[in-house]
N, CA, C and O atoms as a printed pandas DataFrame, in Angstrom:
     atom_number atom_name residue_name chain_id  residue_number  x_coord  y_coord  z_coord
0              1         N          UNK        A               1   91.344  134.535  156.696
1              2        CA          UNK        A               1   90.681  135.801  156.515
2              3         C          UNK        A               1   89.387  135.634  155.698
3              4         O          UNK        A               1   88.385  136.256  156.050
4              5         N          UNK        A               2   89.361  134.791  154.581
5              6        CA          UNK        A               2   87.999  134.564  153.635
6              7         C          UNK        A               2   87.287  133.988  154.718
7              8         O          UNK        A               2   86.275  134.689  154.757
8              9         N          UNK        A               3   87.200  133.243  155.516
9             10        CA          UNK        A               3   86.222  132.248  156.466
10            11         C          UNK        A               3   85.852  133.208  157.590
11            12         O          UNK        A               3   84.924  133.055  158.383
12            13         N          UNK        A               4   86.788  134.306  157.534
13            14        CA          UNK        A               4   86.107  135.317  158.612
14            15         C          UNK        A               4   85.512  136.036  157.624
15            16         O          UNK        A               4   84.447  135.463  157.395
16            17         N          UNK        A               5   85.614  136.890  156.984
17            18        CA          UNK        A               5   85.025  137.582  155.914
18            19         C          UNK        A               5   83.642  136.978  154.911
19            20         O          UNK        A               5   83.115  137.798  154.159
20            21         N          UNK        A               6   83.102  135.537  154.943
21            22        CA          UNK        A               6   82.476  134.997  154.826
22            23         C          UNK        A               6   80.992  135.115  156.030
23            24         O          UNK        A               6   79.821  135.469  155.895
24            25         N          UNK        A               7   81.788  134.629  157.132
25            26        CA          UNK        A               7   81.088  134.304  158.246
26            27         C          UNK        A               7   80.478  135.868  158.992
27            28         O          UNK        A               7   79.679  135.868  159.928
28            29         N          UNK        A               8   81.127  137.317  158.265
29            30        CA          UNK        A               8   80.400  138.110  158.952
30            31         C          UNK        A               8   79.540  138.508  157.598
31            32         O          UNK        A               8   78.836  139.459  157.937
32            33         N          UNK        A               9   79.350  138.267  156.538
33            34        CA          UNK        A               9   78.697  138.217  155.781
34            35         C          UNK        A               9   77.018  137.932  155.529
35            36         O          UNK        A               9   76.036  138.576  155.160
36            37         N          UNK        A              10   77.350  136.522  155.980
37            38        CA          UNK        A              10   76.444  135.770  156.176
38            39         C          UNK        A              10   75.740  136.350  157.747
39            40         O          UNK        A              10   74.537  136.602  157.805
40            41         N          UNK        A              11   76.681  136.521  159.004
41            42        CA          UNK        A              11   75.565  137.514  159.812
42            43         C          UNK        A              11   75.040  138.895  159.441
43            44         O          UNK        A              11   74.211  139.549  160.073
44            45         N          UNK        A              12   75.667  139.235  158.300
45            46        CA          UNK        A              12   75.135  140.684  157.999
46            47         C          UNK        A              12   73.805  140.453  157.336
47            48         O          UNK        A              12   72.769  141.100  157.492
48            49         N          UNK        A              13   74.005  139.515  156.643
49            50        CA          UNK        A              13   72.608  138.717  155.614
50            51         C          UNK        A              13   71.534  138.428  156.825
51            52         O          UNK        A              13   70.417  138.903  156.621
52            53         N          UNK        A              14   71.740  137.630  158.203
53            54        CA          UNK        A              14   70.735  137.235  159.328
54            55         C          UNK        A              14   70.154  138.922  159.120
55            56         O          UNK        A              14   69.352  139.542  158.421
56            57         N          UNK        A              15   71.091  139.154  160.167
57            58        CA          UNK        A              15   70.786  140.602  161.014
58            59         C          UNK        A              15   69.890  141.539  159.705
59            60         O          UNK        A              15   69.216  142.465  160.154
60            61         N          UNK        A              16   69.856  141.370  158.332
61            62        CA          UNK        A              16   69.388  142.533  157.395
62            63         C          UNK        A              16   67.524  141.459  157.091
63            64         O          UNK        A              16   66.428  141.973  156.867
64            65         N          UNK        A              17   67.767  140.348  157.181
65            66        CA          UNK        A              17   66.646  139.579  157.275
66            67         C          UNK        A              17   65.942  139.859  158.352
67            68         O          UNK        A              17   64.826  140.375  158.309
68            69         N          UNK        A              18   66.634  139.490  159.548
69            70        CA          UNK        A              18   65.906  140.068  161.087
70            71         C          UNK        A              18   64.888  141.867  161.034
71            72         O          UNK        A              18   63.891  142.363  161.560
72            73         N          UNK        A              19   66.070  142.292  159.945
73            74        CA          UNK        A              19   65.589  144.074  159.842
74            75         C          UNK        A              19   64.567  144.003  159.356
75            76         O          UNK        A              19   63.770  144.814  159.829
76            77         N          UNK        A              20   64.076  143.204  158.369
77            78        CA          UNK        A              20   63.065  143.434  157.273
78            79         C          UNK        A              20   61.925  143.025  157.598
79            80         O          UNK        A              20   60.826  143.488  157.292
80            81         N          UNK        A              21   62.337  141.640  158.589
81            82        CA          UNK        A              21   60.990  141.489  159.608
82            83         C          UNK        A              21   60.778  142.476  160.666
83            84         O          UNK        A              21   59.896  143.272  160.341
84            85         N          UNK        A              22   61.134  142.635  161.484
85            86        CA          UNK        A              22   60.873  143.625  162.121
86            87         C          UNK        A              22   60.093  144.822  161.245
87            88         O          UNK        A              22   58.989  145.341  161.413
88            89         N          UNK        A              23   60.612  144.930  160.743
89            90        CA          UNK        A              23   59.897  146.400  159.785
90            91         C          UNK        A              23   58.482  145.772  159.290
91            92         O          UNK        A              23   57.463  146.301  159.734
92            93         N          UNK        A              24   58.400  145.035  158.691
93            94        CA          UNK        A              24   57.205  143.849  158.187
94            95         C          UNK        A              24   55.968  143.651  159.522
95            96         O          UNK        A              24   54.773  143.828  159.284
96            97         N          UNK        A              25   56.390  143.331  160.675
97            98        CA          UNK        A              25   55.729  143.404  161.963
98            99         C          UNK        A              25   54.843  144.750  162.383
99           100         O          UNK        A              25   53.629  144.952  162.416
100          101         N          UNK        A              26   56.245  145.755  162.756
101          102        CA          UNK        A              26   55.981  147.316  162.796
102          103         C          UNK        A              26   54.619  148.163  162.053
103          104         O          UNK        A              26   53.782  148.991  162.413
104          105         N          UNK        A              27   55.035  147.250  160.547
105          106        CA          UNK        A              27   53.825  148.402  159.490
106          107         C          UNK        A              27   52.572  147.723  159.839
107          108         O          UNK        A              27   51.476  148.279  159.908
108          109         N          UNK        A              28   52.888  146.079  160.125
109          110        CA          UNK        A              28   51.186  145.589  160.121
110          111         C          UNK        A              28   50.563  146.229  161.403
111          112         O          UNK        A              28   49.451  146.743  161.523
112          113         N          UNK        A              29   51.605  146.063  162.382
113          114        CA          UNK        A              29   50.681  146.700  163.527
114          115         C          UNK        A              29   50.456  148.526  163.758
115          116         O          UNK        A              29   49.604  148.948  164.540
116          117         N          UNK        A              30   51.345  149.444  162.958
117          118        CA          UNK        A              30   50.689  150.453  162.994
118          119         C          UNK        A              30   49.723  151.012  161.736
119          120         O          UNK        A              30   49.568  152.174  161.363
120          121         N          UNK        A              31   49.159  149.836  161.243
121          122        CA          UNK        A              31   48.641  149.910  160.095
122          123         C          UNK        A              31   47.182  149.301  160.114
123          124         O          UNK        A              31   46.222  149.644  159.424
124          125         N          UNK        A              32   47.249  148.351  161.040
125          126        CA          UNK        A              32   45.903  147.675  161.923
126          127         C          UNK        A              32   44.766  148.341  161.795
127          128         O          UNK        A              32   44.949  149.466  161.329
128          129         N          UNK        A              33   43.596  148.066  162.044
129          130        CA          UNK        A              33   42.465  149.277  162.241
130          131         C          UNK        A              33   42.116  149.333  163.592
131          132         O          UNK        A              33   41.737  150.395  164.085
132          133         N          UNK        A              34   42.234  147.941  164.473
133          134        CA          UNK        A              34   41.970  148.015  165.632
134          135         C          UNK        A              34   42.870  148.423  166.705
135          136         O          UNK        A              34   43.874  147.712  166.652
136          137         N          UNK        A              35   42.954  149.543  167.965
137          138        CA          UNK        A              35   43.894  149.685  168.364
138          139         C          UNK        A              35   44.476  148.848  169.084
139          140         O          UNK        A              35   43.870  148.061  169.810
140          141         N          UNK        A              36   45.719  148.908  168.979
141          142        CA          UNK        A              36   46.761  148.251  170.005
142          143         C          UNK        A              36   47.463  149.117  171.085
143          144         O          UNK        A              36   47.678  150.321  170.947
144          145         N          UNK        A              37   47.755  148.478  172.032
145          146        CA          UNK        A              37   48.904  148.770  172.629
146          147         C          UNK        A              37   49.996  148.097  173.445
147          148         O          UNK        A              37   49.805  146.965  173.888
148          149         N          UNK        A              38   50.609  148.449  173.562
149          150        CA          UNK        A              38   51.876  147.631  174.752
150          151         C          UNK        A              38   52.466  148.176  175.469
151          152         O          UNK        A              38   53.097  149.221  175.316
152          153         N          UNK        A              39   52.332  147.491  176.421
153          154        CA          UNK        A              39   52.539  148.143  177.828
154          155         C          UNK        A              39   53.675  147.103  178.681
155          156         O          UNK        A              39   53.830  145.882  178.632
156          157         N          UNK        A              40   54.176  147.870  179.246
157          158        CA          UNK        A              40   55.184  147.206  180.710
158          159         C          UNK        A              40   54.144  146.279  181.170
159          160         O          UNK        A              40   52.916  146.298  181.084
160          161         N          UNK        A              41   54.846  145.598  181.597
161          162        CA          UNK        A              41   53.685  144.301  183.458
162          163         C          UNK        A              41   53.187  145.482  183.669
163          164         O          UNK        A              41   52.174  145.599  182.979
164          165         N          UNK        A              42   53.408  146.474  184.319
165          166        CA          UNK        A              42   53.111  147.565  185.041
166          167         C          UNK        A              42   51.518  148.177  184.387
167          168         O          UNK        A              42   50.489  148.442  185.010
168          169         N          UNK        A              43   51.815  148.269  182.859
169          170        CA          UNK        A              43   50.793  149.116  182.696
170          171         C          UNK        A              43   51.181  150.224  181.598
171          172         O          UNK        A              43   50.375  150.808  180.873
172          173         N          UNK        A              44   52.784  150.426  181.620
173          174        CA          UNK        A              44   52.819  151.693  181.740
174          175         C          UNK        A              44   53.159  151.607  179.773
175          176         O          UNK        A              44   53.823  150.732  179.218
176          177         N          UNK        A              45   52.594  152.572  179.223
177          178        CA          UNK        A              45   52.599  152.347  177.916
178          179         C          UNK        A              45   53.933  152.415  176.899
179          180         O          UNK        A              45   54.596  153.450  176.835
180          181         N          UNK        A              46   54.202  151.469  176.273
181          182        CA          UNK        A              46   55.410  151.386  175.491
182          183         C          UNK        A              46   55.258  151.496  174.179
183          184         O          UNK        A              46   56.174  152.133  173.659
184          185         N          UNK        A              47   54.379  151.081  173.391
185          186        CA          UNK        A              47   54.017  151.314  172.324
186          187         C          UNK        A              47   52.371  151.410  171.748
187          188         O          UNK        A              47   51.488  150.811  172.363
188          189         N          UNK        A              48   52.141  152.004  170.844
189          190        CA          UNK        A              48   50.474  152.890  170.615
190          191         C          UNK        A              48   50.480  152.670  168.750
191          192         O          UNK        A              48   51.324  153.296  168.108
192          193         N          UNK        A              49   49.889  152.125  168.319
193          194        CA          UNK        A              49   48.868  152.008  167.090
194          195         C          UNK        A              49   48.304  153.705  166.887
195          196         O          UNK        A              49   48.139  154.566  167.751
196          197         N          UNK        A              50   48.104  153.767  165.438
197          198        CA          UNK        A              50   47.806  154.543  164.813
198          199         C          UNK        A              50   46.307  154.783  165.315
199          200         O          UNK        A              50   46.008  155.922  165.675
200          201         N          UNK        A              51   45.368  153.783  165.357
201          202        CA          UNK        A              51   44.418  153.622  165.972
202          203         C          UNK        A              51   43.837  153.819  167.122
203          204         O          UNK        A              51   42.672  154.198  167.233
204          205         N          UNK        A              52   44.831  153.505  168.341
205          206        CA          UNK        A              52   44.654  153.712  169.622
206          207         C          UNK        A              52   45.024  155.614  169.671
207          208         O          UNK        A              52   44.566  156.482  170.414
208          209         N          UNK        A              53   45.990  155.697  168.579
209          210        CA          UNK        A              53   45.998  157.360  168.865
210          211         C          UNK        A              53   44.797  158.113  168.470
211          212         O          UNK        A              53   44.422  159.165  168.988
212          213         N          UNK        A              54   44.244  157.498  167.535
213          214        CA          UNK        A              54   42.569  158.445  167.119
214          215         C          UNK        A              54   42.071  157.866  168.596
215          216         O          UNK        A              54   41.832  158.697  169.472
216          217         N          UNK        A              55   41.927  156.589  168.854
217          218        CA          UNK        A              55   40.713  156.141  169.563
218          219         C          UNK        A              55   41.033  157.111  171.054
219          220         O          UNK        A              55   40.135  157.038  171.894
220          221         N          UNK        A              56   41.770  157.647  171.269
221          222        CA          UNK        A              56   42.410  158.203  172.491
222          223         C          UNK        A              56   42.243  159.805  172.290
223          224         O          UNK        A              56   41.847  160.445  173.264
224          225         N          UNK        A              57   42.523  160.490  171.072
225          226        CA          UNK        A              57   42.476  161.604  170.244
226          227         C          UNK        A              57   43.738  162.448  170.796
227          228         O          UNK        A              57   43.588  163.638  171.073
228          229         N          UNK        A              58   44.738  161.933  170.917
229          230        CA          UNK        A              58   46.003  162.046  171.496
230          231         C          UNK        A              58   47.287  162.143  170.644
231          232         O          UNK        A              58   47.111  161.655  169.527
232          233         N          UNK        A              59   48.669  162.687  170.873
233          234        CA          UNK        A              59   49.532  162.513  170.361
234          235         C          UNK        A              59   50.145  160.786  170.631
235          236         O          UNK        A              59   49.441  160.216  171.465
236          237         N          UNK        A              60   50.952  160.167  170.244
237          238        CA          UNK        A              60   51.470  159.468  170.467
238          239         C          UNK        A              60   52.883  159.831  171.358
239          240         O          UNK        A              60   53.498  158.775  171.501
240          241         N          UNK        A              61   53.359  160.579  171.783
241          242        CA          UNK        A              61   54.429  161.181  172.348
242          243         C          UNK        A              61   53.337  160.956  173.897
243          244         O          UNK        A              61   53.681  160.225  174.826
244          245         N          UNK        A              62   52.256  161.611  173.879
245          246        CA          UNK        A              62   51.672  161.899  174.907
246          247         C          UNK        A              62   51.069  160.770  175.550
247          248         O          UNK        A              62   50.667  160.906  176.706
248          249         N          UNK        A              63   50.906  159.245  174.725
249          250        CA          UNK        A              63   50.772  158.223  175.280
250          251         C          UNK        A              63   52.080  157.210  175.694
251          252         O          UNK        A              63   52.040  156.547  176.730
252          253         N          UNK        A              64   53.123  157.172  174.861
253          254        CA          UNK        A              64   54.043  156.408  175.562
254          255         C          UNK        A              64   54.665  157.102  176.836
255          256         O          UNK        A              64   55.047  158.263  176.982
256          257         N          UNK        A              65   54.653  156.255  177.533
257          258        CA          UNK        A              65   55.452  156.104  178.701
258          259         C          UNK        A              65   54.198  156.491  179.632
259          260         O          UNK        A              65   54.547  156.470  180.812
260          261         N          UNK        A              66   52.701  156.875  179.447
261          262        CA          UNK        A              66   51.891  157.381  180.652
262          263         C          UNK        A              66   51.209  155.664  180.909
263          264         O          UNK        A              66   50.945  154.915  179.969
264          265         N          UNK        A              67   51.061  155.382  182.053
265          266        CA          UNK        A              67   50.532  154.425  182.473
266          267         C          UNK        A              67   49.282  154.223  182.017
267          268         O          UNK        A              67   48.730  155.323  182.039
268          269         N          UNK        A              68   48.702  153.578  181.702
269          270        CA          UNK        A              68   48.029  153.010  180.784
270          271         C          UNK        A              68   46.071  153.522  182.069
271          272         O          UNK        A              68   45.008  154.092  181.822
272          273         N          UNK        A              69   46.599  152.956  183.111
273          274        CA          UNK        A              69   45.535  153.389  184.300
274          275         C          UNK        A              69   44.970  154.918  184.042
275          276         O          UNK        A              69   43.799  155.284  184.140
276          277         N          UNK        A              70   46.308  155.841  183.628
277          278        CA          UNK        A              70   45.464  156.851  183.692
278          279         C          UNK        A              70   44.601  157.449  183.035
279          280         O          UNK        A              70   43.896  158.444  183.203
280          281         N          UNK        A              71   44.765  156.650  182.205
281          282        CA          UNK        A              71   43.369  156.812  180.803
282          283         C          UNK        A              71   42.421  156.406  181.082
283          284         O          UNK        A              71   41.520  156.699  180.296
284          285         N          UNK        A              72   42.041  155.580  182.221
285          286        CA          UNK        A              72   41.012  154.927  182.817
286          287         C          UNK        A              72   39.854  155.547  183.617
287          288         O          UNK        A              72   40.145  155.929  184.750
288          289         N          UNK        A              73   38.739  155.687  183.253
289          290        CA          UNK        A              73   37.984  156.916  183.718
290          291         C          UNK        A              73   38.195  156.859  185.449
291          292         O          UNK        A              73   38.212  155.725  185.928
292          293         N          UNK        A              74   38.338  157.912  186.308
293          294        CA          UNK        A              74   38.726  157.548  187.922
294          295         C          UNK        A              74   37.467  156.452  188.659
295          296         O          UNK        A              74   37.888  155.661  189.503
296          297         N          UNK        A              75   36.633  156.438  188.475
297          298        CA          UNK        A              75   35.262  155.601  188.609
298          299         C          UNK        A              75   35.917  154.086  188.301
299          300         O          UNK        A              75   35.937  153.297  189.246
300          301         N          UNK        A              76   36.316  153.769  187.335
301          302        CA          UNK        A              76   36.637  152.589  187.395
302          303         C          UNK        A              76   38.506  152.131  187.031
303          304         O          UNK        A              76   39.084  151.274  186.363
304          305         N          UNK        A              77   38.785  152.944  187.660
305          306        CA          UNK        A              77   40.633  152.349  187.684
306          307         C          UNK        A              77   40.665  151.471  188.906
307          308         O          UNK        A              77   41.133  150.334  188.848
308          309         N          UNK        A              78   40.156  152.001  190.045
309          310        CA          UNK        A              78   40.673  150.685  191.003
310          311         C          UNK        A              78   41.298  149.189  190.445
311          312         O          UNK        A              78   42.382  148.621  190.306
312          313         N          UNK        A              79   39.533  148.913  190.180
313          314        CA          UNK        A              79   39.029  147.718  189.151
314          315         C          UNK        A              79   40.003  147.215  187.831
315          316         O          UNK        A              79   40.110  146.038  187.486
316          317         N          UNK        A              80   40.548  148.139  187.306
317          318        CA          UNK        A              80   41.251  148.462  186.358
318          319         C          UNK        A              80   42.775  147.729  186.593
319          320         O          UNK        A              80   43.374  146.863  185.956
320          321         N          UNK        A              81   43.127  148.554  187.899
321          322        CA          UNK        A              81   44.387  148.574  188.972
322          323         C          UNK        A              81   44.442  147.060  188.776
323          324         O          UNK        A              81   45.174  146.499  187.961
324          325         N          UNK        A              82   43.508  146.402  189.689
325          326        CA          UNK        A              82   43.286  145.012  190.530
326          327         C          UNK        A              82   43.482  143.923  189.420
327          328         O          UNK        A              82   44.133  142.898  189.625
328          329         N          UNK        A              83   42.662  144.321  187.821
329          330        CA          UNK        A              83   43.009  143.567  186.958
330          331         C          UNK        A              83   44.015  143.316  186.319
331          332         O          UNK        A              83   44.107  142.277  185.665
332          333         N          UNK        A              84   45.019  144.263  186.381
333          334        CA          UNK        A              84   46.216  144.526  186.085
334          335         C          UNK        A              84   47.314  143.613  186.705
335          336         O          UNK        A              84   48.093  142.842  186.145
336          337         N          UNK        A              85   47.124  143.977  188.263
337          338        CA          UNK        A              85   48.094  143.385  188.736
338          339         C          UNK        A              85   48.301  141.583  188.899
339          340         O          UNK        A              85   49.313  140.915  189.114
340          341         N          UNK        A              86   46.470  141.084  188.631
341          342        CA          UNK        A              86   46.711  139.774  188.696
342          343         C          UNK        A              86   46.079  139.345  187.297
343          344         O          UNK        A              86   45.013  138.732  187.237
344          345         N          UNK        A              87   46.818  139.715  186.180
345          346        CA          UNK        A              87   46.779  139.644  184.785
346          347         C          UNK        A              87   47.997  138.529  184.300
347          348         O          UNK        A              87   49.000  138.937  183.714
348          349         N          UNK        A              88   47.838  137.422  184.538
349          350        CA          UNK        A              88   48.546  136.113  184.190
350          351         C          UNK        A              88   48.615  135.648  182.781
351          352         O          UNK        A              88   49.666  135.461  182.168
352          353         N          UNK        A              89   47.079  135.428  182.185
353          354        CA          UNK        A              89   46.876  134.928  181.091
354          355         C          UNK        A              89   46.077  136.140  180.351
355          356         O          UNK        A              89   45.743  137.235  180.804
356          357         N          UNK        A              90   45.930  135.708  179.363
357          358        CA          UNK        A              90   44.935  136.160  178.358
358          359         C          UNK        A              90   43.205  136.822  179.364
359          360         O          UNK        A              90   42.679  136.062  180.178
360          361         N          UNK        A              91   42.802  137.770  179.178
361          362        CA          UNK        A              91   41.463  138.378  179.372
362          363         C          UNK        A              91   41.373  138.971  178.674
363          364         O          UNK        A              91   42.208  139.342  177.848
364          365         N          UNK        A              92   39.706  139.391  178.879
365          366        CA          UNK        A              92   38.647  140.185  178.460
366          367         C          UNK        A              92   37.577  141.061  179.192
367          368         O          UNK        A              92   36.555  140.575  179.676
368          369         N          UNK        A              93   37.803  142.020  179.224
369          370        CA          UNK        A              93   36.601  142.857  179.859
370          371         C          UNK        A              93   36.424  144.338  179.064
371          372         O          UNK        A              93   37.011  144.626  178.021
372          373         N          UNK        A              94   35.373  145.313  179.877
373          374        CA          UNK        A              94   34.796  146.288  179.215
374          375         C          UNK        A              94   34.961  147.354  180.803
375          376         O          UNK        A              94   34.637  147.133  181.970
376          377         N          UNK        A              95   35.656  148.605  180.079
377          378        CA          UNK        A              95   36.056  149.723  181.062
378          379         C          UNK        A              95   35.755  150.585  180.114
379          380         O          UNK        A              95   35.605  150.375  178.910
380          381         N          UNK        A              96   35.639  151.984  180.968
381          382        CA          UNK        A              96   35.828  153.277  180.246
382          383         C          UNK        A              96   37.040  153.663  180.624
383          384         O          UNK        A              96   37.749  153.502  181.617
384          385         N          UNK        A              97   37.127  154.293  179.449
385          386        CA          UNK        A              97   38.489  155.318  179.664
386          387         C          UNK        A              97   37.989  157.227  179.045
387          388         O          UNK        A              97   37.310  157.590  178.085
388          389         N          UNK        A              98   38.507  157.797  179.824
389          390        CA          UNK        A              98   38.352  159.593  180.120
390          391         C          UNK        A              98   39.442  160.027  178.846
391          392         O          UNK        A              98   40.489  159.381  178.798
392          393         N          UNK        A              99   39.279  160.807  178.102
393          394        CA          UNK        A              99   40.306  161.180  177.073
394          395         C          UNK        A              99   39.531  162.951  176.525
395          396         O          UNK        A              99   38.503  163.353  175.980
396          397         N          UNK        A             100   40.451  163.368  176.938
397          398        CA          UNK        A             100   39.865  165.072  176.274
398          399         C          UNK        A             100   38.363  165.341  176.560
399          400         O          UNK        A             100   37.481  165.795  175.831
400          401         N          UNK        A             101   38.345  164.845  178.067
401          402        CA          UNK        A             101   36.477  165.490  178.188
402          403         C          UNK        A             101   35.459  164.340  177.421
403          404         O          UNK        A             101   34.299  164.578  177.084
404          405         N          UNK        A             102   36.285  162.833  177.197
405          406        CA          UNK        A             102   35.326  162.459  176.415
406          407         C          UNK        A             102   34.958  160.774  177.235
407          408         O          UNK        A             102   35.886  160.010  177.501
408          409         N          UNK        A             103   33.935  160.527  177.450
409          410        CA          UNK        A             103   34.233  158.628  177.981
410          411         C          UNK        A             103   34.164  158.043  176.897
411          412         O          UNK        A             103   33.391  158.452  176.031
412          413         N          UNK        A             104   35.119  156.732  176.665
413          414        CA          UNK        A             104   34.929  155.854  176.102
414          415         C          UNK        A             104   34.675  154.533  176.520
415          416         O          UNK        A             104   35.480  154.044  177.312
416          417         N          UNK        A             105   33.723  153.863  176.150
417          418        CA          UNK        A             105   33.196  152.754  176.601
418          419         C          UNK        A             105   34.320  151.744  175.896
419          420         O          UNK        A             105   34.494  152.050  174.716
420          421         N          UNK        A             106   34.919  150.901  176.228
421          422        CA          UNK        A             106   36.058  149.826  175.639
422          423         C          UNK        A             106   36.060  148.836  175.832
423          424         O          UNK        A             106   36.343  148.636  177.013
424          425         N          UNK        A             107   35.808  147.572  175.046
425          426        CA          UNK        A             107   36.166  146.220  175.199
426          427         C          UNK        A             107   37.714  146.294  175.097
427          428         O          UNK        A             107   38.365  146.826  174.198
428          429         N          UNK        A             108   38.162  145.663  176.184
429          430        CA          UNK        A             108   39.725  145.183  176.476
430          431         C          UNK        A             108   39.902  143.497  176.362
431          432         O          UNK        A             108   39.239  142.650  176.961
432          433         N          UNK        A             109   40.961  143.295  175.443
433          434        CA          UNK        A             109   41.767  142.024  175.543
434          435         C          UNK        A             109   42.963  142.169  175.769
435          436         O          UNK        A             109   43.673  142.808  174.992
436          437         N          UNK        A             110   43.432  141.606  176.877
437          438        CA          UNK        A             110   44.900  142.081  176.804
438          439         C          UNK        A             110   45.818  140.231  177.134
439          440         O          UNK        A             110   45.389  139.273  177.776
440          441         N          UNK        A             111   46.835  140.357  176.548
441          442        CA          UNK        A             111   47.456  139.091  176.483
442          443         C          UNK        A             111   49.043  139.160  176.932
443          444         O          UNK        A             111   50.017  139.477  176.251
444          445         N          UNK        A             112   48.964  138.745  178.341
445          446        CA          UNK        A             112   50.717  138.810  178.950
446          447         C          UNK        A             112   51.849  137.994  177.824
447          448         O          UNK        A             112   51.667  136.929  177.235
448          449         N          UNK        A             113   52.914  138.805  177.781
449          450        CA          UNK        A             113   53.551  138.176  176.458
450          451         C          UNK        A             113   55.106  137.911  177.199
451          452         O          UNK        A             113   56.014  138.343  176.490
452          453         N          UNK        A             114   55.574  137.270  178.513
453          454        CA          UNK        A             114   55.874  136.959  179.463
454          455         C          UNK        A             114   57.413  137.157  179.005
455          456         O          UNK        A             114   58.133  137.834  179.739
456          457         N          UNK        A             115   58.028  136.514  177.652
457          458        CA          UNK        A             115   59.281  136.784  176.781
458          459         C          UNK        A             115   59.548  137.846  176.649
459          460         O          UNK        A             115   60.730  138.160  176.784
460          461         N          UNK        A             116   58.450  138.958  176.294
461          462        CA          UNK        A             116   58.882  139.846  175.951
462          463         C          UNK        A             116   58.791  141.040  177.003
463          464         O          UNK        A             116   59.008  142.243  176.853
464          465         N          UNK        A             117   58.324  140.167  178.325
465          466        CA          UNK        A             117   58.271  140.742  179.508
466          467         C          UNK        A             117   57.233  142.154  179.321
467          468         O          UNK        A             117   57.665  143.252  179.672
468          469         N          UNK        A             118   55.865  142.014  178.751
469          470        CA          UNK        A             118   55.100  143.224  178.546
470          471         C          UNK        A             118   53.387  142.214  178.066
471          472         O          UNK        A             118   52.996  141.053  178.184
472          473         N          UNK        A             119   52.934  143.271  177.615
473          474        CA          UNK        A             119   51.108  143.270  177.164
474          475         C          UNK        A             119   50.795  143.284  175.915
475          476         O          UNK        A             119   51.579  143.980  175.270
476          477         N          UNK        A             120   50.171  142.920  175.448
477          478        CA          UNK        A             120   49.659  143.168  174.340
478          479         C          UNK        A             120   48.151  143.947  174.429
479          480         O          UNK        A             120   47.312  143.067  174.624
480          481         N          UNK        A             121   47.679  144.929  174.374
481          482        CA          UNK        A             121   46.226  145.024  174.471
482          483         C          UNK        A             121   45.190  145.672  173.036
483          484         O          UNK        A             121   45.590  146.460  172.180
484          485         N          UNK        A             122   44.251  145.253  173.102
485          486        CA          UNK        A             122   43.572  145.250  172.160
486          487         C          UNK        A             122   42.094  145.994  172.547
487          488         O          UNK        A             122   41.361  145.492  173.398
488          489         N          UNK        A             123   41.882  146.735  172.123
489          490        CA          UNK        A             123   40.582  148.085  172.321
490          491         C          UNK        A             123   39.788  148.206  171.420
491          492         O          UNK        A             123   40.077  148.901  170.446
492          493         N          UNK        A             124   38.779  147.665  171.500
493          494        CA          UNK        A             124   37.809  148.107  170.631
494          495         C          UNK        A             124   36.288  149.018  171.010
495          496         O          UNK        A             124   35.651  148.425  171.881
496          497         N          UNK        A             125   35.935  149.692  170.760
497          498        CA          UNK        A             125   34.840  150.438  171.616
498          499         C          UNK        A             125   33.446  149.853  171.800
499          500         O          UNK        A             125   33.038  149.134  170.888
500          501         N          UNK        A             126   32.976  149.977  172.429
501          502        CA          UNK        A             126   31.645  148.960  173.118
502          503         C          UNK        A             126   30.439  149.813  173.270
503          504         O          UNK        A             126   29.505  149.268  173.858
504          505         N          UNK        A             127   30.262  151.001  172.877
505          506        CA          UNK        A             127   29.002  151.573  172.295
506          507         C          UNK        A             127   27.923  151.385  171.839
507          508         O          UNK        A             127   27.230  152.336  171.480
């Protein structure tokens, strides 16, 4: 009984270490200045930076889960589309995106994170 009572101990100790990183991760990235986001392969948005919510002027409710395309001014989503789907490695380019009547001009980096089966993207405005 002590060697079991030991041994879930010691995973309670992992799993409360695992917590603290995670949380440690979480604050740096919604704490960032530059926006982030993460998205499905697809596109479709999973998680939004404090940043990307000003840079968007949006709720955050109102960005997860909308595909990431549709923020993309209609003029250039095709383009958008096409880069998306054959998005392997690491890029860089410059799109607008349409948000409340407004264009934003955007440098995009986005980095396939293949483990975690999603995107990393990175927005900075190009004005």
């Amino acid at each position: 009984m002590d060697e079991l009572r030991d041994a879930w101990l010691n995973l309670k100790s992992y799993v409360d270490d695992l917590t603290h990183e995670r949380q440690h991760y979480l604050d740096f990235f919604e704490q960032a200045d530059a926006a982030y986001l993460v998205t499905d392969p697809r596109g479709k948005i999973l998680e939004a930076n404090g940043a990307a919510v000003d840079l968007f002027d949006r709720r955050r409710a109102d960005l997860r889960g909308k595909p990431l395309a549709a923020l993309v001014s209609p003029e250039e989503r095709r383009e958008f589309r096409l880069r998306l789907q054959g998005l392997s490695r690491p890029a860089q380019w410059r799109s607008a995106f349409a948000s409340q009547g407004r264009r934003i001009e955007v440098e995009l980096r986005a980095r396939p994170i293949p483990q975690a089966r999603g995107i990393v993207w990175l927005l900075r405005r190009s004005e």
